[in-house]
Residue, then its C-alpha position, 0 to 999 in steps of 0.5 A: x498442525x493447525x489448518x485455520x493457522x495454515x490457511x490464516x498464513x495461507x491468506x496472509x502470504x497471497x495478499x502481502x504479494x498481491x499488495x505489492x503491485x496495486x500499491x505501484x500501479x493505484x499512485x504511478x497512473x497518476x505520475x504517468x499522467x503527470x509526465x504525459x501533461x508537462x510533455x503535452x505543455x513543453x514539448x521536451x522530450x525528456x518527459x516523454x522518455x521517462x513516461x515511457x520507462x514508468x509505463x512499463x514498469x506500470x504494465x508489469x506492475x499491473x499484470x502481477x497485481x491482476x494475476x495475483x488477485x485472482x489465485x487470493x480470490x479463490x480462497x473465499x471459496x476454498x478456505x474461508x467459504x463461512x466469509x460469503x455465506x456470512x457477509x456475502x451479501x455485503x461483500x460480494x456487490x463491493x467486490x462486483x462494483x471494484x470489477x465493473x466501475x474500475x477493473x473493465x475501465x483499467x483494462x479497457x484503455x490500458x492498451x490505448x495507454x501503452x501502445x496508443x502514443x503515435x497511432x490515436x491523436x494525443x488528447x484521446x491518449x492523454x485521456x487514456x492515462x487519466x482513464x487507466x489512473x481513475x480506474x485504479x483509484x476506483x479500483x482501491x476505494x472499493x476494496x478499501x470500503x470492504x476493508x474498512x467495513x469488515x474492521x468498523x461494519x455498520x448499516x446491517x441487520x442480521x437475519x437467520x444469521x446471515x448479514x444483510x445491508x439496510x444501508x448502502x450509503x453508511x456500508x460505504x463511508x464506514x466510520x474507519x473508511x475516510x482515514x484508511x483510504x487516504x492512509x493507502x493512497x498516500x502509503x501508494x504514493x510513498x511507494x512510487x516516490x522512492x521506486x522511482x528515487x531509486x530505480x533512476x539514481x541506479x540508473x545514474x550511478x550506473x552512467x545513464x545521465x540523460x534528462x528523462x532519468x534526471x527528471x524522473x529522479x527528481x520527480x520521485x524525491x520531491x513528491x516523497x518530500x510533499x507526501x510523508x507529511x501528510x502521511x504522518x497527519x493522515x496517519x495521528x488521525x487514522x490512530x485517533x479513530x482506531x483508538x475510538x473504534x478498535x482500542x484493543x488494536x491500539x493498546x498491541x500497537x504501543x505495547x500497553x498491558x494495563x489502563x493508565x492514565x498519561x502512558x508513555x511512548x514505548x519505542x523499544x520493548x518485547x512484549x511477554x503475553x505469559x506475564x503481561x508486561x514488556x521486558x527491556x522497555x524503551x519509554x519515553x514518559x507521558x509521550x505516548x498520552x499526547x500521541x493517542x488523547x492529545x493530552x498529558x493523562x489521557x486515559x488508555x485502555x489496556x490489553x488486560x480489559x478485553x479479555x480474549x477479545x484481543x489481538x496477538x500483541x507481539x507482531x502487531x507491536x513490532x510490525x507498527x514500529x517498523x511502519x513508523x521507523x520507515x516512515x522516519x527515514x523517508x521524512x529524511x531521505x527525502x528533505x535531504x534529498x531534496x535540499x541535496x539536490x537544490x544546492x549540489x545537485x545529484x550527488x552519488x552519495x545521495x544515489x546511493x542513498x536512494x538506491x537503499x530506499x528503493x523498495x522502502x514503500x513495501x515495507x512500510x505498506x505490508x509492515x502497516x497492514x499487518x497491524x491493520x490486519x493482524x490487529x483485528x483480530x479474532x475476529x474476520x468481521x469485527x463483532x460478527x463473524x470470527x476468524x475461526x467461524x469462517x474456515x472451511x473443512x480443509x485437511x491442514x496437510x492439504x493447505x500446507x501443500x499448496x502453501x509450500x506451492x504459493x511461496x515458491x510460486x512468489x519468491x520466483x515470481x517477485x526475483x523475475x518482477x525485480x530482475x525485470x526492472x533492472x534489465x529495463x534500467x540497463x537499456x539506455x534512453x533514446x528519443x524516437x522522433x518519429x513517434x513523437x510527433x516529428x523532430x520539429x516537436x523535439x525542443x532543445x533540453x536544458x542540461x541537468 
């Protein structure tokens, strides 16, 4: 057994569960506060119930995402301590400001959020989702800002062979950090577009008609409609910096061996590494070309040219078209949903469509970070520090242990955080006057 493979799919299993849970929280504190405003203008109670649906949803959410955060952490010490003795100079204030810019001010006014609504005037709550909101952006900005410098670092020196910063200001906006930042938050924004398409229309099918499931559906279905768009531009214009930055990444990504000029677009293919070339390929002439160059012979580098500076070809391969397969079906699923919905209103064919594409943002996220990640490599620090550099002296049976551990601990943990969901859809909504500012506040709500 390999212990710096063990603890690479050590590391890789703690951040697929962990990403799971911020990709929630960063885009649904902004659609509570969405819901709280139309509440705050309209005075229709159907937003407030479907606010205080997703605010649970959003405190489990958030709960995991902190304890899962905290076990990955540990890990820098134990398995990889070459990573902080190498770049912690750069790596440890970026985590530092993620704790004190966004993860005390999430805390701070998560429980103002969550049980405040009644007990402190309604603009200091209102304030209190846009606090919480902000801070989980500011929270993702920062992590994205250590991400992207570990893929393109740039304003450093090294000294005795440690990396120190020269300039904060280049550290932060790294060439590749603008195009991963907009690609994460619009990928967290699909998440809860579809979490909540679908989480509502099971409620729907289930009998539970009321406005504040009809709205949230609709909510999520439009804002998946609005986001995937953006999100397939966003993400040309992220593959067009990597081609600039990390063209061996891309060269796994579409499949490509051998520099050509005009390559086509590989849509099916197993890649064989022992031979170089892709068996049972699906290709479509000269496509690929226009995608990467935005020019019919465009010349792209192969894999061929880097020697073993290059990432496994194969998981990157599958993993990038299982990304953008998801993202096809959400550009359908949510333009007929919304055209559905428009002329028919909510269908149960369409609920159940959408019920299928529930947890769809997950895997396009983790499907998507594994190209980023896995596409990185060798290397931890890209022309720095190698993976292999970074590992610690741990026994690999000592790894493989506590990662038999993790995966049980997750797969428990993530049925419970599913079975959780589904016990809260089951209860049906029920307005409380009381809590709302009195009946007199409580406008009619037109029927949907």
């Amino acid at each position: 057994m390999d212990p710096i493979l063990l603890a690479r799919i050590q590391f890789a299993a703690n951040i697929s569960f962990h990403i799971l849970f911020p990709t929630i929280t960063i885009a649904l504190g902004w659609v509570l506060l969405f819901l709280k405003l139309r509440f705050d203008k309209t005075g229709d109670a159907a937003w407030m119930d479907a606010y205080k649906f997703w605010v649970k949803v959003f405190a489990l959410s958030f709960a995991l995402g902190v304890v899962s955060g905290v076990t990955m952490s540990f890990q820098f010490g134990t398995n990889w301590p070459g990573f902080m003795e190498r770049v912690g100079n750069i790596a440890g204030p970026l985590l530092a400001y993620e704790v004190l810019t966004a993860f005390f001010l999430e805390a701070s006014f998560l429980a103002v959020m969550l049980f405040g609504y009644g007990r402190v005037p309604n603009r200091i709550h209102t304030l209190a989702t846009l606090l919480v909101a902000g801070g989980t952006s500011a929270s993702a900005f920062w992590i994205i800002v250590l991400n992207s410098w570990m893929h393109t670092p740039v304003g450093y020196e090294i000294r005795d062979g440690v990396v120190h910063a020269t300039d904060w200001m280049a550290i932060i906006f790294n060439p590749s950090m603008p195009y991963r930042l907009a690609h994460m938050m619009l990928a967290s924004g699909l998440t809860v577009s579809f979490l909540m398409a679908g989480l509502s229309a099971w409620r729907w099918l289930r009998g539970d008609h009321s406005p504040g499931v009809v709205r949230a559906l609709k909510t999520g279905v439009v804002l998946g409609a609005i986001l995937i768009p953006i999100q397939m531009f966003a993400g040309d214009a992220h593959g067009l910096n990597t081609l600039k930055h990390q063209p061996q990444k891309i060269a796994a990504m579409e499949g490509i061996w051998h520099t050509e000029r005009g390559p086509g677009l590989v849509l099916f293919a197993v890649p064989d590494a022992a031979t170089q070339t892709n068996k049972y390929e699906i290709k479509i002439p000269l496509l690929g070309s226009l995608i990467l160059t935005h020019s019919l012979d465009g010349e792209v580098k192969g894999i061929s040219e880097f020697g073993d500076n290059h990432p496994p070809v194969a998981p990157v391969f599958y993993a990038f078209r299982i990304m953008v397969g998801v993202g096809v079906l959400m550009l359908l699923v949510s333009w007929w949903g919304v055209w559905t919905i428009r002329k028919r209103g909510i269908t149960p064919w369409l609920a159940r469509v959408l019920v299928g594409m529930t947890f769809s943002g997950w895997v396009a996220t983790l499907a998507g970070w594994y190209v980023t990640e896995i596409g990185r490599q060798p290397w931890l620090v890209t022309g720095i520090l190698r993976t292999g550099e970074a590992a610690g002296p741990v026994a690999a049976t000592t790894i493989l242990g506590s990662l038999i551990m993790y995966l049980a601990l997750y797969a428990a943990l993530l049925l419970a955080y599913i079975l959780t969901l589904m016990h809260l859809a089951r209860r049906p909504a029920a307005h409380e006057p009381e809590k709302l500012g009195g009946p007199d506040t409580l406008k009619p709500v037109p029927a949907e």
